[in-house]
C-alpha positions in Angstrom: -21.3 -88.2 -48.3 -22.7 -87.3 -44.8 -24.0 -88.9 -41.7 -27.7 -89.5 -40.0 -26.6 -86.4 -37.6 -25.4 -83.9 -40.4 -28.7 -84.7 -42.7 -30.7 -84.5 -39.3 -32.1 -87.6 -39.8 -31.0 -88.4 -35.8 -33.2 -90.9 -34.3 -35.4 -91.6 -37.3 -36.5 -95.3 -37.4 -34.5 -97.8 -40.2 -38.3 -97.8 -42.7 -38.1 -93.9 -42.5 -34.6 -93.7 -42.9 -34.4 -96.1 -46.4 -37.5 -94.3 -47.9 -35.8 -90.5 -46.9 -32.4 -91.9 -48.3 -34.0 -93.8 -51.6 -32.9 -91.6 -54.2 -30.7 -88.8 -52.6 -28.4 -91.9 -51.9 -26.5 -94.7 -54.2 -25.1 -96.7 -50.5 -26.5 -96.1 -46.8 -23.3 -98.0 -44.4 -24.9 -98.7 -40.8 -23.5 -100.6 -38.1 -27.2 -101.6 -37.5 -26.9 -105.5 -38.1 -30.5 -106.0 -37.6 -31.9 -103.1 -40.6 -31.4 -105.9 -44.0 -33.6 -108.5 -41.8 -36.4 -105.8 -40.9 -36.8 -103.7 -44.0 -37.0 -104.7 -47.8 -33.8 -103.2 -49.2 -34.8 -104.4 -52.5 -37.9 -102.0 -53.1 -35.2 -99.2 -52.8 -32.6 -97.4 -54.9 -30.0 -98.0 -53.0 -27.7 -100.1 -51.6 -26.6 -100.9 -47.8 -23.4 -102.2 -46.4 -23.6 -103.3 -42.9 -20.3 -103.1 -41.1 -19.9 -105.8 -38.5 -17.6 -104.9 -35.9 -16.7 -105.5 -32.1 -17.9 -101.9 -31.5 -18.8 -98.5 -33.7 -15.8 -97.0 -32.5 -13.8 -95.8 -34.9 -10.7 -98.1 -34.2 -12.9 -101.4 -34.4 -14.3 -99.9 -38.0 -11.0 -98.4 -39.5 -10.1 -102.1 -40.1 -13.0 -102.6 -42.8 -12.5 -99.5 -44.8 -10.3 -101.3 -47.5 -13.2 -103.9 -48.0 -15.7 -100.8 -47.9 -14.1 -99.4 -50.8 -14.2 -102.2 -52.7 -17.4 -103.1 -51.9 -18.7 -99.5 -53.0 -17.2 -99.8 -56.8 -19.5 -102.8 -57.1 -22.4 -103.3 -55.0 -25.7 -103.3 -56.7 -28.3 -101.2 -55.7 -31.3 -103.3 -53.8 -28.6 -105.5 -52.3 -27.2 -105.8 -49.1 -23.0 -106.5 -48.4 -22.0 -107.3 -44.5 -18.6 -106.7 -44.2 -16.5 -108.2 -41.0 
């Protein structure tokens, strides 16, 4: 597990970030609700779970975790989950 920042992928654009995550990845989780309409998640090798909160502070995402972890034991790759 790591983050966009820690892998140095800051700033790099959601078709860049899918292809440099397809295959080093199994689940990319992004507040970005807009990333499953503008990209193809199927032609990848992963899967992406969009959390849909007020905010991506931590307190307005702690509240999703327990669906995230469900959602991880069982999401197929190529598919995308939005959890609110």
């Amino acid at each position: 597990m790591t983050t966009v920042a820690k892998a140095g992928w800051s700033g790099v654009k959601n078709g860049r970030l899918l292809r440099q995550a397809d295959g080093e990845f199994d689940i990319l989780v992004t507040v970005d609700r807009n990333l499953s309409f503008q990209q193809r998640v199927i032609d990848f090798r992963l899967a992406v779970i969009v959390l849909k909160a007020p905010s991506n502070r931590l307190q307005d995402l702690l509240p999703l975790v327990p669906q995230v972890l469900d959602t991880v034991a069982t999401i197929p790759l190529g598919s995308v989950v939005v959890i609110s």
